[in-house]
ZAKELO-519022 format. One line per 2 residues: number of its first residue (from 1); their letters; for each residue x, z, y of C-alpha. Coordinates in Angstrom, 2 decimals. Example, Ala and Ser with C-alpha at 12.3 -4.5 7.8 and 13.67 -1.06 7.14 Angstrom:
2
1 = as = 12.30:7.80:-4.50; 13.67:7.14:-1.06
This chain:
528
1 = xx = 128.77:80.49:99.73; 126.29:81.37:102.49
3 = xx = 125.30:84.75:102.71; 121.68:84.92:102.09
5 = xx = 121.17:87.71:104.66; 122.65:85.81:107.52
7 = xx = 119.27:85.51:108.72; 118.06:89.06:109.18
9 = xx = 121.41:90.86:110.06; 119.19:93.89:111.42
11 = xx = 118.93:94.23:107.09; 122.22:95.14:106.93
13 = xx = 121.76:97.67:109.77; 119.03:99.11:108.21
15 = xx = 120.12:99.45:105.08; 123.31:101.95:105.48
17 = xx = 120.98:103.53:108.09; 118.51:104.20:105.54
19 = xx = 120.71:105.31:103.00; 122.65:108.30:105.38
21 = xx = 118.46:109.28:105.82; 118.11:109.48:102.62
23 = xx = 121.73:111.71:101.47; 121.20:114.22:104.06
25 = xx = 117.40:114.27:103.38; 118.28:115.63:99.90
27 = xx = 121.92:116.69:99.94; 122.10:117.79:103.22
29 = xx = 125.51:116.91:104.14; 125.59:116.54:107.59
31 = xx = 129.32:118.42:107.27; 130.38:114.89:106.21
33 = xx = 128.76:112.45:109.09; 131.96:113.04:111.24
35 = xx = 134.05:111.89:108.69; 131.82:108.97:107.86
37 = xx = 131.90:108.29:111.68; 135.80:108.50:111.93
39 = xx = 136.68:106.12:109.10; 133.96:103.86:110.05
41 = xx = 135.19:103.48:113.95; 139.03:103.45:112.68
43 = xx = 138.26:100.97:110.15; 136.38:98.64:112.57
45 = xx = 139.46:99.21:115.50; 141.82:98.51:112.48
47 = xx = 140.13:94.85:111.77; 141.31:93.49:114.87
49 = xx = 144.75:94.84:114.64; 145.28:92.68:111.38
51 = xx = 147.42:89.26:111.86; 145.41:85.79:111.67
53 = xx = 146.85:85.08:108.51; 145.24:87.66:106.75
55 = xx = 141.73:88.37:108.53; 140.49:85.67:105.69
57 = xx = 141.68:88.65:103.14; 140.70:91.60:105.01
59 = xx = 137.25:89.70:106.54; 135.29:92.92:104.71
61 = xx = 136.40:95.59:107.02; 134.64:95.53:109.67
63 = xx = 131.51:95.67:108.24; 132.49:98.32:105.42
65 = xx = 133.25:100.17:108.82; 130.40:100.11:110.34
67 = xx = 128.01:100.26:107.85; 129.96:103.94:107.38
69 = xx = 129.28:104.38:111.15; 125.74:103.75:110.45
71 = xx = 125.79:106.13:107.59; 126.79:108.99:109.67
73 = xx = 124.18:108.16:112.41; 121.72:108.29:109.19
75 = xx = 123.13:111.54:108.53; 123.30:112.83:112.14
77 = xx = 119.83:111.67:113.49; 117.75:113.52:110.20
79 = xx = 119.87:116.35:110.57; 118.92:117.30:113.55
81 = xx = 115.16:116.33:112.23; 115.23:118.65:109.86
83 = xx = 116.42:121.12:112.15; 113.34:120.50:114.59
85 = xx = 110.74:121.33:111.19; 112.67:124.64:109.97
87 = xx = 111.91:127.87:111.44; 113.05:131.15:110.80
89 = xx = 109.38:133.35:110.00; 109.67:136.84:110.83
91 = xx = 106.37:137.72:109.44; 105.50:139.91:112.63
93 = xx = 102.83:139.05:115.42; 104.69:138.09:118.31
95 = xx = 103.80:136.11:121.86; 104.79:132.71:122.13
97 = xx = 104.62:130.05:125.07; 102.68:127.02:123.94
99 = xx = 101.61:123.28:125.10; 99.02:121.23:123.20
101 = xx = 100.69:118.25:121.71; 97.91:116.33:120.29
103 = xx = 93.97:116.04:120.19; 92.16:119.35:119.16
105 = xx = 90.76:118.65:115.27; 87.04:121.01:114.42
107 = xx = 87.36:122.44:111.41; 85.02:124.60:109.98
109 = xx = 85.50:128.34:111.99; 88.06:127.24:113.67
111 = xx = 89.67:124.40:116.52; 93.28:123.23:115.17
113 = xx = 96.29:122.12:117.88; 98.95:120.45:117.25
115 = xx = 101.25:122.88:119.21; 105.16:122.67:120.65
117 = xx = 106.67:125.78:121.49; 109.68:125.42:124.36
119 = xx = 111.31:128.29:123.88; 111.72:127.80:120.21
121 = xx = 111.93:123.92:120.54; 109.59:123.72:117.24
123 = xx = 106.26:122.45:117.06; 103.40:123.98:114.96
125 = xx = 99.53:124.15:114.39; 97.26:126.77:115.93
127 = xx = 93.96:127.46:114.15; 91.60:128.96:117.37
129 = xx = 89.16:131.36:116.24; 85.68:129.34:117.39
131 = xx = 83.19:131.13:119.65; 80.21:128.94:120.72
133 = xx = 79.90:131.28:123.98; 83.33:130.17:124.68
135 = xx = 84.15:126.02:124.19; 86.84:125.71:126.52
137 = xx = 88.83:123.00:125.05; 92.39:122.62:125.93
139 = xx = 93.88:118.87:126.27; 97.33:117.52:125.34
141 = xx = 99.75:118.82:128.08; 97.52:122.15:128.71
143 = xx = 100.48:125.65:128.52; 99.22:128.34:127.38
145 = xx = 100.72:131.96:125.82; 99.40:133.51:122.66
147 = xx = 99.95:136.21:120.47; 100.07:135.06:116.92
149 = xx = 102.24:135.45:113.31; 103.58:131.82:112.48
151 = xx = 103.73:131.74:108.92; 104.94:128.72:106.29
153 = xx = 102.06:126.24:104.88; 101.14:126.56:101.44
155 = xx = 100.73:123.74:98.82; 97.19:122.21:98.24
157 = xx = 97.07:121.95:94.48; 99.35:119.22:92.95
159 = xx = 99.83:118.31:96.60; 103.17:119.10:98.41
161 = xx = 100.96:119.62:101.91; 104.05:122.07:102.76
163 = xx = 106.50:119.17:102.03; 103.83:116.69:104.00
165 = xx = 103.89:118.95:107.04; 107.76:119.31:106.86
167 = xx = 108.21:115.58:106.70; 105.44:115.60:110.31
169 = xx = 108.70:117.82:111.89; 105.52:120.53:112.42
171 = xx = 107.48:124.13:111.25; 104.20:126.36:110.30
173 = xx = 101.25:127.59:111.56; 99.41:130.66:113.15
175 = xx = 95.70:132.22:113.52; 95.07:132.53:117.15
177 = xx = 91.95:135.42:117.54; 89.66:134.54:120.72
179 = xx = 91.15:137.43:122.68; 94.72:136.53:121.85
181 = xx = 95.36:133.52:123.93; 95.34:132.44:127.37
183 = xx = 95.69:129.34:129.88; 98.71:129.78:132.10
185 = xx = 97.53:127.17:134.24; 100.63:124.87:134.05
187 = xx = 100.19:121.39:132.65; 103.30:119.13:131.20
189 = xx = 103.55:115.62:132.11; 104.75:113.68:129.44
191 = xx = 103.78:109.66:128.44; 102.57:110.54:125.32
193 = xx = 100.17:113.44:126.80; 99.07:111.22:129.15
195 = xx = 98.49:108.15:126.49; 96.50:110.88:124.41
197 = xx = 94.26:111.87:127.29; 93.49:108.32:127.98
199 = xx = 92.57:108.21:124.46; 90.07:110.84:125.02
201 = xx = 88.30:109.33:127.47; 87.85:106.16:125.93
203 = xx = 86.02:108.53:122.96; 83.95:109.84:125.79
205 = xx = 83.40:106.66:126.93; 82.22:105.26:123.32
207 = xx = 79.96:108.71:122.75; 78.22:107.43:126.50
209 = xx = 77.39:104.15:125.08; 74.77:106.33:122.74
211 = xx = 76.30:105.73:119.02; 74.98:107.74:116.53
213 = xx = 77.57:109.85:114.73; 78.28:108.07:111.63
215 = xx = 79.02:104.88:114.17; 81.05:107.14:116.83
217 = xx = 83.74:107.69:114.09; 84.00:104.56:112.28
219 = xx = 84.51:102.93:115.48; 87.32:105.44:117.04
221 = xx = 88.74:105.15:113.92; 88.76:101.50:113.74
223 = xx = 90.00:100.82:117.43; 91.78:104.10:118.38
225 = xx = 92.76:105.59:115.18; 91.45:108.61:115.37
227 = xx = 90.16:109.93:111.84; 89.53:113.75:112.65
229 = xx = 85.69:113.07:113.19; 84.99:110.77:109.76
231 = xx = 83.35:112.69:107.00; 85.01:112.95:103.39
233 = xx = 82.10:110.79:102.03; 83.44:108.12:104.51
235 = xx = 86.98:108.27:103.98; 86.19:108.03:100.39
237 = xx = 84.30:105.11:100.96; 86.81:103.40:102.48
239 = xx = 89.33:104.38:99.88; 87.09:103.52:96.56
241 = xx = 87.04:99.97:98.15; 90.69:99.42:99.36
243 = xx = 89.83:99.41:102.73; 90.98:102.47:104.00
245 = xx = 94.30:100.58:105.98; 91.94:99.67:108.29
247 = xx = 90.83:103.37:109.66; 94.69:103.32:110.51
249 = xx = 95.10:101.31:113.61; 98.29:99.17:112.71
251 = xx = 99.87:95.94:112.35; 96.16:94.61:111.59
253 = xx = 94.64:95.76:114.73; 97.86:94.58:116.94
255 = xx = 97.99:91.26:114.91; 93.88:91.00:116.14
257 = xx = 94.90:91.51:119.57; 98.21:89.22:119.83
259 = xx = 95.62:86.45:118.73; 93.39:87.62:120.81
261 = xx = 95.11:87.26:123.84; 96.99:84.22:122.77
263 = xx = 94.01:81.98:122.28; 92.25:83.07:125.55
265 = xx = 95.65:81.91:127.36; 95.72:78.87:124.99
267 = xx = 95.30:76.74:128.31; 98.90:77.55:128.88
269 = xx = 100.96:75.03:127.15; 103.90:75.32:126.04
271 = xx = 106.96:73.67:128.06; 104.72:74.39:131.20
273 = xx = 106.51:75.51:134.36; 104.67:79.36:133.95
275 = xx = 104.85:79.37:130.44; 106.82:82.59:130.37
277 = xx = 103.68:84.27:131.53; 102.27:83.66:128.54
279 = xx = 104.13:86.04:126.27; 104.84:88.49:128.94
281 = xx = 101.40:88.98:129.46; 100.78:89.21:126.36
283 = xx = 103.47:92.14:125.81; 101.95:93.80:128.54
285 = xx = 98.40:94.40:127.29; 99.84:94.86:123.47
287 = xx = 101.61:97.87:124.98; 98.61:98.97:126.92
289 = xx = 96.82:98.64:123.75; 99.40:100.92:122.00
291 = xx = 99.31:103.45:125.20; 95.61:103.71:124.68
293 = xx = 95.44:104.30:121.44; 98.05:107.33:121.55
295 = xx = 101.29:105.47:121.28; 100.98:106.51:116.85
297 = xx = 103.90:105.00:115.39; 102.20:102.56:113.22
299 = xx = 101.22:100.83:116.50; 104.80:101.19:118.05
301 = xx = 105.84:99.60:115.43; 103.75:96.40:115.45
303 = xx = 103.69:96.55:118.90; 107.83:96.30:118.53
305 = xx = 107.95:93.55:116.01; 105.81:91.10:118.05
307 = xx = 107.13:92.18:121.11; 110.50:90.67:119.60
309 = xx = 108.55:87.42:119.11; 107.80:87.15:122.50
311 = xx = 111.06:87.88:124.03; 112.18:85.19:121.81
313 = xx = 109.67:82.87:122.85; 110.45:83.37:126.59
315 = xx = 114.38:82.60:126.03; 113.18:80.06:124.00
317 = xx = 114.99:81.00:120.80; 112.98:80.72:117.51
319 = xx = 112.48:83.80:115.64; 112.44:85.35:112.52
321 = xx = 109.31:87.12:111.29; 111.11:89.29:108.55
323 = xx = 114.00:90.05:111.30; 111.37:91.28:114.00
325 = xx = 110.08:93.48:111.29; 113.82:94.86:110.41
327 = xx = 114.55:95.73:113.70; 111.45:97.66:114.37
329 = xx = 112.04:99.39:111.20; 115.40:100.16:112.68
331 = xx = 114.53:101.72:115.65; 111.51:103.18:114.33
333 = xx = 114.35:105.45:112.08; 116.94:105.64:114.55
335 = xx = 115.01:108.07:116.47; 112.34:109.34:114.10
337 = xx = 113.95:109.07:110.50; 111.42:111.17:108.60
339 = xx = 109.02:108.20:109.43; 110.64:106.97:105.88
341 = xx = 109.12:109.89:104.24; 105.57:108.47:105.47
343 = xx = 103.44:107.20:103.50; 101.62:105.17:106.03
345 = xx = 105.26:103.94:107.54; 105.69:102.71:103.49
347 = xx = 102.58:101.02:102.84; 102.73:99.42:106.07
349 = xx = 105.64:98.10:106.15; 105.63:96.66:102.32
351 = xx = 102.72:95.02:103.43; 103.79:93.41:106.50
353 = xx = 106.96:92.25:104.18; 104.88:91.08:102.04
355 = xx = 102.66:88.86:104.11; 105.72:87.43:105.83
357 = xx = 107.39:85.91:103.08; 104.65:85.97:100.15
359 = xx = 101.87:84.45:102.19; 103.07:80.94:103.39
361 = xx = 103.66:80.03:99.88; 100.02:81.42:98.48
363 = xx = 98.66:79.78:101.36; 100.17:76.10:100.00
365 = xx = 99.91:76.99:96.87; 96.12:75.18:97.19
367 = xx = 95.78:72.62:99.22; 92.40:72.29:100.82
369 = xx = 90.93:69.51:103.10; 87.98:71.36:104.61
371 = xx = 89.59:73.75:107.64; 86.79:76.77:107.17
373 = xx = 87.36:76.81:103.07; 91.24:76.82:104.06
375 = xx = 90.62:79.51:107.01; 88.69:81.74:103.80
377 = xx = 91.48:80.96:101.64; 93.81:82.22:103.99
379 = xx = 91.76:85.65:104.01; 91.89:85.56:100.60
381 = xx = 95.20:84.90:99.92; 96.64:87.38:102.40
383 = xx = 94.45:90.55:101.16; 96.19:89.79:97.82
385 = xx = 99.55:89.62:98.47; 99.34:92.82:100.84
387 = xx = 97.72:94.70:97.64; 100.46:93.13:95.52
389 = xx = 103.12:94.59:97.54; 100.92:98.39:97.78
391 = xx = 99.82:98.90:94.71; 102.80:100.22:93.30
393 = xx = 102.88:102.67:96.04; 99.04:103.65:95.37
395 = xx = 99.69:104.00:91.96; 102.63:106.62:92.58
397 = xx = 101.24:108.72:95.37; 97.32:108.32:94.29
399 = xx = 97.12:107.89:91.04; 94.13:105.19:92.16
401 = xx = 93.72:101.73:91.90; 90.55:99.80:94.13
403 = xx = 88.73:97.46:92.10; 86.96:95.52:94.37
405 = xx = 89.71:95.38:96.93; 89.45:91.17:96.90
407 = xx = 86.16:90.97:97.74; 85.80:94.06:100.44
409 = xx = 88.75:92.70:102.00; 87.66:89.28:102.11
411 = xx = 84.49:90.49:103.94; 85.62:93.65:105.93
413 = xx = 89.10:92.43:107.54; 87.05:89.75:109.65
415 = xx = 84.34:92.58:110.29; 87.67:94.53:111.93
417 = xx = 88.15:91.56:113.78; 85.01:90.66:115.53
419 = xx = 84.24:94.61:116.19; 87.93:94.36:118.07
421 = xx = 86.19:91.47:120.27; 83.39:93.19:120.65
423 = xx = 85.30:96.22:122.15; 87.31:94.14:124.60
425 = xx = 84.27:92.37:125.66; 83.11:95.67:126.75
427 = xx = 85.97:96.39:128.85; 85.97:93.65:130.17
429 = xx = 81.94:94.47:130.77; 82.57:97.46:131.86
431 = xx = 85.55:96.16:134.67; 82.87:93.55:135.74
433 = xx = 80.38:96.68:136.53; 82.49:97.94:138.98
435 = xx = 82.57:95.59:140.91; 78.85:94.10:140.34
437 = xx = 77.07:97.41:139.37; 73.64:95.92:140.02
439 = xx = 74.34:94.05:136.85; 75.58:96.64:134.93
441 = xx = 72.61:97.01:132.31; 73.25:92.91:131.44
443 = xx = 76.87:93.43:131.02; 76.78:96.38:128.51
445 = xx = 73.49:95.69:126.64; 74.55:92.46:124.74
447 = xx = 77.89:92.94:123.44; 76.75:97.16:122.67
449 = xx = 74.03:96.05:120.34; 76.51:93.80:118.97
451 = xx = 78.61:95.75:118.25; 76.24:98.77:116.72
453 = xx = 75.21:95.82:114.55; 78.96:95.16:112.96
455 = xx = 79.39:99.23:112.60; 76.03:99.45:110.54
457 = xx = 76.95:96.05:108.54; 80.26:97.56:107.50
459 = xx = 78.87:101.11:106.85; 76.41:99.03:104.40
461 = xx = 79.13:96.91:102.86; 81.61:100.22:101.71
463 = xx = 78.76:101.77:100.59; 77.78:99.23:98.46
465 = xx = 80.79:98.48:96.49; 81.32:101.61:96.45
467 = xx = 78.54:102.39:94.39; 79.61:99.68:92.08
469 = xx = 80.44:100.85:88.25; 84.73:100.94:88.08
471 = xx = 85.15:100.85:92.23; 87.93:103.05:91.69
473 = xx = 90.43:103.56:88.81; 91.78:106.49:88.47
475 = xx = 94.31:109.30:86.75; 96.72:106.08:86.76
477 = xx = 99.85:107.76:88.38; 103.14:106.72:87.68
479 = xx = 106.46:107.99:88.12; 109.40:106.97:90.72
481 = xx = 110.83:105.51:87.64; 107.76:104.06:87.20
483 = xx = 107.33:102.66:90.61; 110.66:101.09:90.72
485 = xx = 110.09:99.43:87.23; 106.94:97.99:88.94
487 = xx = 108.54:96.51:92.01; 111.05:95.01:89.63
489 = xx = 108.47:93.76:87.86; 106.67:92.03:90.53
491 = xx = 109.72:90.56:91.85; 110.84:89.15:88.69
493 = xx = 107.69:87.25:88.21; 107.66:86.05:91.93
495 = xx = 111.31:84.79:91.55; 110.17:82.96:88.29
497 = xx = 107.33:81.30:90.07; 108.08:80.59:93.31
499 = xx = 112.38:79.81:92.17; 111.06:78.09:88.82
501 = xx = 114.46:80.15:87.23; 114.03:81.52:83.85
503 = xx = 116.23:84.66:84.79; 113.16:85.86:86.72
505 = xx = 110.97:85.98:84.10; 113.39:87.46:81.07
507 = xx = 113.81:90.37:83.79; 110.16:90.67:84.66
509 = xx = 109.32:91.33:80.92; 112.19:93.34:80.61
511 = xx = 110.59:95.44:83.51; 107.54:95.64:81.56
513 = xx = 109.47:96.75:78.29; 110.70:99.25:80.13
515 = xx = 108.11:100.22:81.52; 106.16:100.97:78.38
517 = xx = 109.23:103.02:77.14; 108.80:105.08:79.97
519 = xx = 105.23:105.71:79.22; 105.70:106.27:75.47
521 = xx = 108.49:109.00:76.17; 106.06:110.80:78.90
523 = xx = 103.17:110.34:76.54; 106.10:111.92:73.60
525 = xx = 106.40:115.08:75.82; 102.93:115.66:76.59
527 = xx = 101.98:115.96:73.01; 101.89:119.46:71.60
């Protein structure tokens, strides 16, 4: 019988890989990788010593060694994770050699960093006493020393923000008093500074072309992915209408930009002599993409999976959508396991799963004549199975459920799109002013009012549904139990439809069944 999973091998990589993440995550037994790792490598030495006559019988061995092996690297590589977010608080005010890891976030009375200490190897978050006489900002890569008392974060309510920060491999934080600090002069080099820097100035560069606040952020939010400056009543906005994946740059954003690119080199056809160029270009400015935006790991991670589909395309091998996504997700763990912990990292990659297999078959599921009712349909069809695939997740971490999320999707996603063009047609604008600056004003005037235009439209749109009655269901949490019932659930009644097999549908209901036990017993305990 052919093993179904012959197709995406990287799944059985990531699945042992994933499991040592998640036993020393919660059992911490990291005394027990080297073992894993010894009887993984003997076992897989061991398969080659056995005669031909008996590999047949013993054909198991390899791989029970080295999904072991994998195991311990699960083991090893979160270990030493954890060991980066824990911290030993002495509770006294000491002085501490700093470097500014990230982009400074206002908050009210105070500047927060995103800080790494050398000497301590641990990063942490500095809270800068504000002084409006003093507004020297420091930028990622900027030393400094300061005299502060790290301390551990406290929870938020019913949320684990302690947990959250542990999980972002950030140890604690400290109050750094205006007098307390100072510059030491020294900058680090690292590609990540760097990428953030660049960042910045493309916000400076966005504030220059005279958006109004409200705009500013929605738009470095939508093309950079950086949140800090949107108000709560727009976040909220975004969230009541199941839109807020979108203020994340992602998959979505690198899926824009692949097709993007793709269709402006459309003139090179495939089987052409330079054809190679094609996807290597293409590569190219999807990684330039990621480096501007701040190389976030959402964008590594698309940037990975379609990078996969163009190597693939240049050797001429065809690929496999789900396996390009496994490997990423591989990687993506290998060297920063936590990443499973994120919520973001979840949802995104459910979705992308989703789409990948879920999508092709809504998509024929109707067959329509008319190309722009089938281009529609496609929208359609692929905001629902992403939500079918999140919900769950929703449900469990937010207790919230968008009610609209058909519709806003339906209009916002192309929105997302066509403000994407509109970006790149002002860099492009903006490279064609340098070298023809008497024509600057033409260049920058056209596709700048455009694009204010699509910011305001899409301001107009979330607030409208969101002032719809029932935008946003809510107190609708569920527990892990409850979350894995619902996946089960979901992929019972898929199997039934898209398999026709009556198996899928007795264990859908019995998902369901269950389900409703679950909630009768938690209702049972509530009760006084």
């Amino acid at each position: 019988m052919r093993n179904p999973l012959s197709n995406t091998p990287f799944l059985l990589f990531l699945i042992p890989l994933i499991l040592g993440i998640l036993l020393q995550y919660y059992f911490k037994i990291e005394y027990l990788s080297i073992a894993f790792s010894l009887i993984g490598v003997i076992a897989m030495l061991f398969s080659y010593l056995i005669v031909e006559e008996k590999q047949f019988r013993w054909r198991w061995l390899f791989g029970f060694g080295l999904n072991l092996f994998l195991v311990s690297i699960g083991i090893t590589t979160t270990s030493y994770s954890q060991q980066q977010s824990e911290f030993e608080f002495s509770g006294n005010k000491e002085v501490y050699q700093g470097i500014v890891s990230d982009t400074p976030q206002e908050k009210p009375g105070s500047t927060a960093y995103k800080v790494y200490l050398p000497n301590e190897d641990k990063s942490i978050i500095c809270y800068f006493q504000r002084d409006e006489s003093h507004n020297k900002i420091l930028r990622p890569g900027d030393g400094f020393l300061f005299q502060g008392r790290i301390q551990p974060f406290t929870n938020m309510g019913d949320f684990d923000y302690a947990r959250y920060m542990y999980n972002q491999g950030i140890s604690g934080s400290a109050y750094v008093s205006l007098r307390a600090w100072e510059e030491t002069g020294i900058t680090s080099f690292s590609l990540r500074y760097f990428a953030l820097n660049c960042r910045q100035q493309m916000m400076d560069f966005y504030k220059a072309l005279g958006f109004n606040e409200t705009e500013y952020s929605i738009l470095s939010a939508l093309t950079l992915g950086y949140q800090n400056d949107l108000s709560d009543d727009i976040k909220q906005g975004f969230r009541t209408t199941g839109t807020v994946h979108v203020l994340s740059v992602s998959g979505l954003h690198v899926g824009i930009i692949y097709l993007m690119v793709g269709f402006l080199l459309g003139f090179i056809r495939r089987g052409a002599k330079y054809y190679w160029l094609k996807p290597l270009f293409i590569m190219v400015l999807l990684w330039c993409y990621a480096f501007i935006t701040g190389l976030p790991t959402s964008v590594i991670r698309a940037s990975a999976m379609l990078t996969v589909f163009c190597v693939s395309d240049i050797i001429g091998r065809k690929s496999f959508s789900a396996h390009a996504l496994y490997i990423a997700a591989f990687f993506i763990l290998l060297f920063s396991p936590f990443s499973l912990f994120d919520i973001g990292f979840q949802l995104s990659f459910m979705s992308v799963l989703s789409i990948l297999y879920l999508h092709p078959k809504a998509v024929s599921a109707l067959k329509i004549e008319n190309k722009y009712v089938r281009k529609i349909w496609q929208i359609f069809t692929l905001s629902i199975v992403a939500q079918l695939a999140t919900f769950p997740l929703c449900l469990y971490y937010f207790g919230t459920f968008p009610t609209y999320f058909f519709i806003t999707n339906l209009l916002i996603v192309p929105l997302v799109t066509f403000i994407t063009y509109a970006v790149g047609t002002i860099a492009l604008a903006k490279m064609l002013s340098a070298l023809l600056p008497v024509f600057s004003f033409y260049f920058y005037y056209l596709p700048v009012k455009v694009l204010q235009i699509l910011v305001t439209v899409m301001s107009y749109l979330i607030h409208f549904f969101e002032s719809l009655p029932f935008a946003l269901l809510e107190n609708v949490r569920i527990s892990f139990l409850g979350l894995i019932l619902l996946f089960a659930m979901i992929v019972g009644f898929l199997f039934f439809f898209i398999r026709k097999k009556s198996r899928g549908l007795i264990f859908g209901l019995s998902a369901i069944l269950l389900l409703l036990l679950e909630q009768i017993c938690n209702n049972l305990k509530i009760m006084p």
